[in-house]
N, C-alpha and C positions, 0 to 999 in steps of 0.2 A: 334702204336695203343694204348699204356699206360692202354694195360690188362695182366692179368695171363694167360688168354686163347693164344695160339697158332695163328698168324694174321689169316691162310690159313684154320682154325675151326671155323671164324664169320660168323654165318650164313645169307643166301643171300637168300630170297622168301624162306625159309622153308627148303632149303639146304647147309649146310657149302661151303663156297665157294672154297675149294679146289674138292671139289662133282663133280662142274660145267664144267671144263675141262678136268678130268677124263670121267666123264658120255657124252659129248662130245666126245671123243676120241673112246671112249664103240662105239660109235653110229655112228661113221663114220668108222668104221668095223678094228679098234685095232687088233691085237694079242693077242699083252700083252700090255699092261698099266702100268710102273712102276712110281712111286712116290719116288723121289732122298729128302730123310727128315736130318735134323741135326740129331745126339745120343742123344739129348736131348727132341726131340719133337715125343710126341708118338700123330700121326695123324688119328691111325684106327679109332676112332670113327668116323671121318668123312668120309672114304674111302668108296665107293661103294663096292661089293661083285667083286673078280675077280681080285683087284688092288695089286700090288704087290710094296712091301717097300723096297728102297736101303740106306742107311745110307750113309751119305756124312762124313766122319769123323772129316772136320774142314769145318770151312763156308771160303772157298778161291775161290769163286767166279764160274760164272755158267760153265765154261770151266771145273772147278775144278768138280762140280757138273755130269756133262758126265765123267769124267772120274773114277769117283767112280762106275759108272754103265758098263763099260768097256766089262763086261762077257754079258751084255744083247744085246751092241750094237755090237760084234764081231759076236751075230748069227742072226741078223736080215737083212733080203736085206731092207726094209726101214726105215730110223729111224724119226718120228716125234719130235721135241724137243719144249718145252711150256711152260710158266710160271705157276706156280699153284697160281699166285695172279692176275689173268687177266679171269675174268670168265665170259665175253662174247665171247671168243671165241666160233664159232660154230662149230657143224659137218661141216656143209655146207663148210666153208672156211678150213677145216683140208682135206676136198675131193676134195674140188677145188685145194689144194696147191699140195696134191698128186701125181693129176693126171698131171697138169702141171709139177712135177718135174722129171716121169716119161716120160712124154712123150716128153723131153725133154733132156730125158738121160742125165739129171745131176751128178755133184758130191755133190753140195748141193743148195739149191734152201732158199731165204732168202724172208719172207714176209714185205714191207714194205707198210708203209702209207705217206700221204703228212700230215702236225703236222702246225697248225699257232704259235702254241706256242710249238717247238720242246725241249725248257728248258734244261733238262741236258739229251734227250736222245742219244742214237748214231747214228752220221750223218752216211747217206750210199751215201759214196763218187763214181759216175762213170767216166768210160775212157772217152776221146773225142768221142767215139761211140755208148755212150750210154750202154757198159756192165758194170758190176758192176767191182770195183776195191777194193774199201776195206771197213770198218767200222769205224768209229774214235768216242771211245767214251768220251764226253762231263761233264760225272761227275765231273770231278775237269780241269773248262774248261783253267785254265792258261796256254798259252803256245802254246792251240788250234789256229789255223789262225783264224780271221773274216773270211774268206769265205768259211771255212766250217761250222762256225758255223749259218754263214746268212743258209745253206742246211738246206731245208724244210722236203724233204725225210727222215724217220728216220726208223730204226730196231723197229719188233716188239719183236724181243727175240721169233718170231715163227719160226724155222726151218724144212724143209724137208732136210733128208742126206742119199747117199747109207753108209748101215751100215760099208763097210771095208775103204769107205775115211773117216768117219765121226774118226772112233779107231786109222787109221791114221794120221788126224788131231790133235786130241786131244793130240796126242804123239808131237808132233811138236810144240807147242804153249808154250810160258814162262808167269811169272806173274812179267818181268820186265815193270811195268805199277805207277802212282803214287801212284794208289790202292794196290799194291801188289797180286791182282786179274786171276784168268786167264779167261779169256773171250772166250765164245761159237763165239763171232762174230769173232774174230783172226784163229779159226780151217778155217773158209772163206779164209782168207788172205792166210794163210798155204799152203791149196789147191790151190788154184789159182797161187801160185807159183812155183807148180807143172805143169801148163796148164792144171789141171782138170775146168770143164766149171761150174763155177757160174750162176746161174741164177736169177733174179731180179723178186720177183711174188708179186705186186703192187695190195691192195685193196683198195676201196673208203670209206670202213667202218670205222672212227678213232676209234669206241669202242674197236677195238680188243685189240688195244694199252692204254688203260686203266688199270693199275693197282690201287692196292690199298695200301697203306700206315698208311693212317691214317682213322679217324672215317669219315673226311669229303667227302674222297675220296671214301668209304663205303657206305655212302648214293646216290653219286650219280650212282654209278655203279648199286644200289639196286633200285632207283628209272626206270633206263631203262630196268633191267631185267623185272620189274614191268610192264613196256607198253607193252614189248614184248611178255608176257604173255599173257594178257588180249586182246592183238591184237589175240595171236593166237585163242584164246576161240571165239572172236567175229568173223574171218571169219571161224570159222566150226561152227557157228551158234547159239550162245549163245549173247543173249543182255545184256548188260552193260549198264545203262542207264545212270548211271555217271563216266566213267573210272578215273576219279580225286578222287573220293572218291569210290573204289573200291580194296579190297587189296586181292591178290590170289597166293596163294603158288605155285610152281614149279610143285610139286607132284599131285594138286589136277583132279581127272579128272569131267567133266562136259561134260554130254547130250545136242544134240542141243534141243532150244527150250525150255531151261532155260531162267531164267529173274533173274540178276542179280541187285537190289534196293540199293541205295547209303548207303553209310557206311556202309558196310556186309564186313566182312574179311574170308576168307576159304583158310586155313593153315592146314598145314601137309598133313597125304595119304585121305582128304575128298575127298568123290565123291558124284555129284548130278545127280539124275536119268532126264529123260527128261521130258520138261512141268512143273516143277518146279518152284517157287516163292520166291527167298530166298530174306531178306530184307523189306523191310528196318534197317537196324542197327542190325544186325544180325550177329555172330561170329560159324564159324562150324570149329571143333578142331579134326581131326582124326574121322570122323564121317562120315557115308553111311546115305545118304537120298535117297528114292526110286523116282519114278516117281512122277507127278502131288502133289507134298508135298507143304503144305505153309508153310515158318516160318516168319512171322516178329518179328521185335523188339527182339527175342530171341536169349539163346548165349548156346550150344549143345557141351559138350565135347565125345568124346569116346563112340557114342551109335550109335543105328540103330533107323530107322524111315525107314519103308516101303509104298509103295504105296500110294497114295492119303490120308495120314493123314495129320492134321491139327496142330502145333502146333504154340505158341503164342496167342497172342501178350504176350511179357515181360515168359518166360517160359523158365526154366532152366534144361534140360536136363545133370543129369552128368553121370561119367560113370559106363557100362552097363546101360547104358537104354535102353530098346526095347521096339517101338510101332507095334504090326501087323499091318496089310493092315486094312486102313480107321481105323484106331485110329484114339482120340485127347487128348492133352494134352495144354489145354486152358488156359488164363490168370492166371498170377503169380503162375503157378504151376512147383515146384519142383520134378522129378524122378532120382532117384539113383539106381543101382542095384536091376531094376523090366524089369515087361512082362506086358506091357499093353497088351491086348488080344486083337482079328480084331472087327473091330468096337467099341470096349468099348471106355467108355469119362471119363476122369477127366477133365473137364470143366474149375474149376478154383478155384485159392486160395485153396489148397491142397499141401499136401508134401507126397510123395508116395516113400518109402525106403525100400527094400528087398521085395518087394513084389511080387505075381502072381494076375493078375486082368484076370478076364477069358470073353471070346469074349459076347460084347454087355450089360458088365457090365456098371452100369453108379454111378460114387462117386461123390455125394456131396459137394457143396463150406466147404470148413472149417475143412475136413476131412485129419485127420495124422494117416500113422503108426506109432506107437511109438515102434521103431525096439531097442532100445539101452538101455538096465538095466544099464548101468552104468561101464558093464565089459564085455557083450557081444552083437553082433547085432542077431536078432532073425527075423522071418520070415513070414508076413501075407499072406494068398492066400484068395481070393476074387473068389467066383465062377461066371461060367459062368448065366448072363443075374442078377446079383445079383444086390441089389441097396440100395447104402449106404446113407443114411438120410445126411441132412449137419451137419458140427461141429460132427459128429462121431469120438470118440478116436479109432483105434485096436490096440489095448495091446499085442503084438508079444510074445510069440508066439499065434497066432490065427487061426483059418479059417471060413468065411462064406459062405454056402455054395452054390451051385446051385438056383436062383430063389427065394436067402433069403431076407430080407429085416434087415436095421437095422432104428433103432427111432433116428431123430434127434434129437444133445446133446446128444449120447448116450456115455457111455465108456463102450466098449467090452473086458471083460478078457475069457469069456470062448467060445469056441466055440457055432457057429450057426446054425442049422442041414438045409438041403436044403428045400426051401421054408416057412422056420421060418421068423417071426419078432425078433430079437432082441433089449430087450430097458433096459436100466438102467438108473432109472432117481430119483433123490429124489421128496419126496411126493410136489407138488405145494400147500405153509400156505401165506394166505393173511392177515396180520395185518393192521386191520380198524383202520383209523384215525393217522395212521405213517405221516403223514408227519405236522397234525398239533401239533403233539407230540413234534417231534423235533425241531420244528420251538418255541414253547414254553421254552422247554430247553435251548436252543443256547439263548434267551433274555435273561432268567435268570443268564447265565453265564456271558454275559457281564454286568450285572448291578452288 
């Protein structure tokens, strides 16, 4: 991957991708979930709540890997075993592999795929009867026959195991291999020559068997998680009107009966209420939007917007912003750490910072809090049904009150009592004949 970061910490749709096979596993009804890490790789930030950490003490390979975990697999009747670099695995397919493996009263039950391009994985070699026989893996393929390496069939590294073959396994397996390695797919072998009954549980999905490696191999696993998403959103009834230019976190959740406008991104825990309009070119960042809300062209970190408000076009919600029900916050307006009130408007071309705006108030184009002396941020309240002239400065700390008014151009430093005008303005002096003045002057200086 050629980062500082941890491979199994790149995040995938809004989730580190070691998240996705944990949270996976959560949801196709786990126990326990443990994560087998080097001593060098501290993984919890990306672990789900519930996940439990086993330290592997040398990296000697996935066989090595299970048996660092030893105490987890001695008390478990089933063991699931899975890459943490393979994050399309499903529930779906950890319940399918399951229930096949029980009801098949296996010893271990191995999932593979057919690979047009099987490269360095492990062939899954069978008897003349079609049961499985062994694994042969292909990483350092010198020495391999051609006709196992023509085997299309290849190990996905996902295993079902009853926990006491799997601790028995594991005890049986060497790492005389050119890797020096001990391999999960040899615990197979092991058993089997026991006459414990392998079984072959064969899916058509190659995803499963995608890992990732590098950055290139990142993008494409991020670009199918991406469809799968937006698939899911579209048949519970959410339109996407471009899924090519449409990008949608993992987490995010979305009401049917949403409309999703091309190049709109929504990342992290956003949720969009239902009968919403988000888009076009529109970015929502950890952000709750209510029902019937439009945003276009606008980009909303960390705030709320409630009910049928209005914001955009170009409107930069950052965070704490709150709109009550039937706000707006209109063209090229900025909100930080405010309360637009229900129904009030900031229309447009306005920067509204620490502020309280109270329901049915309406500000003015050209209108700023000025929250910040230089060393602290300070705090304007705007009452309700109040109405702020445009190009009004409020000089925080401030407040105007209920049903006040202030003069456009005004700058407010002192409070505004309820139903006042406030204006500060210098005297309006016309000097007659300015311009033939200085038209006179400017000759004489170039001559």
């Amino acid at each position: 991957m050629r980062s500082s970061v941890p491979k199994v910490l790149h995040p995938i749709c809004g989730r580190p991708m070691i998240a996705w096979p944990v949270l996976a596993a959560h949801e196709a009804g786990a126990g326990r979930v443990c994560v087998i890490a080097s001593p060098d790789r501290d993984l919890s930030a990306g672990l789900p709540d519930g996940t439990e950490t086993v330290i592997q003490p040398e990296a000697d390979g996935t066989g090595g890997a299970v048996r660092a975990a030893l105490d987890v697999v001695g008390d478990s009747e089933t063991v699931v075993v899975m890459n943490g670099d393979h994050p399309l695995v499903s529930a779906e397919l950890i319940t399918g592999l399951v229930d096949a493996h029980r009801e098949a009263s296996a010893a271990a039950t191995v999932v593979t795929v057919d690979r047009d391009d099987p490269e360095s994985l492990g062939r899954v070699v069978r008897d003349p009867s079609g049961e499985f026989e062994r694994i042969v893996e292909t990483k350092h393929p010198e020495g391999v026959p051609p006709e196992v390496l023509a085997i299309r069939e290849v190990n996905t590294n996902t295993f079902a195991f009853a926990g006491t073959a799997l601790a028995e396994g594991v005890a049986r397996i060497t790492n005389d291999n050119s890797a020096g390695e001990y391999y999960i797919g040899d615990v197979l072998r092991a058993l089997r020559e026991q006459d414990r009954r392998i079984l072959v549980h064969k899916v058509g999905d190659v995803s499963v068997n995608i890992g990732i490696n590098t950055r290139v191999e990142l993008a494409v696993v991020t670009a199918e998680a991406r469809r799968r998403i937006l698939e899911r959103h579209m048949l519970a009834g959410v339109t996407v009107t471009d899924p090519q230019a449409t990008w949608i976190d993992a987490d995010v959740v979305i009401e049917p009966d949403v409309v999703i406008e091309p190049g709109t991104t929504l990342r992290g825990r956003t949720s969009v209420g239902r009968g919403s309009v988000i888009g076009p070119h529109t970015t929502l960042i950890d952000s709750s939007l209510g029902a019937e809300v439009t945003a276009p062209h606008s980009y909303l970190v960390q705030c709320e917007v409630a009910d049928a408000c209005q914001v955009g076009p170009f409107a930069h919600l950052r965070p704490s912003a709150t709109l009550r029900r039937g706000a707006r916050a209109g063209a090229f307006v900025e909100i930080k750490g405010s309360e637009i009130g229900e129904g009030a408007k900031v229309p447009h071309l306005a920067y509204v910072g620490d502020a309280e705006v109270g329901a049915d108030a309406n500000v003015g184009a050209g209108t700023v809090t000025v929250n910040y002396d230089g060393f602290r941020k300070h705090r304007t309240k705007i009452g309700e049904r109040a109405r702020i002239g445009s190009d009004t400065m409020l000089v925080a700390p401030v407040s105007v009150g209920d049903d006040a008014y202030t003069g456009a151009g005004s700058v407010i430093t002192e409070d505004v009592p309820p139903g006042a005008l406030g204006i500060e303005r210098a005297e309006q002096r016309n000097v007659e004949g300015y311009a033939e003045e200085r038209a006179r002057k400017a000759k004489a200086e170039e001559s």
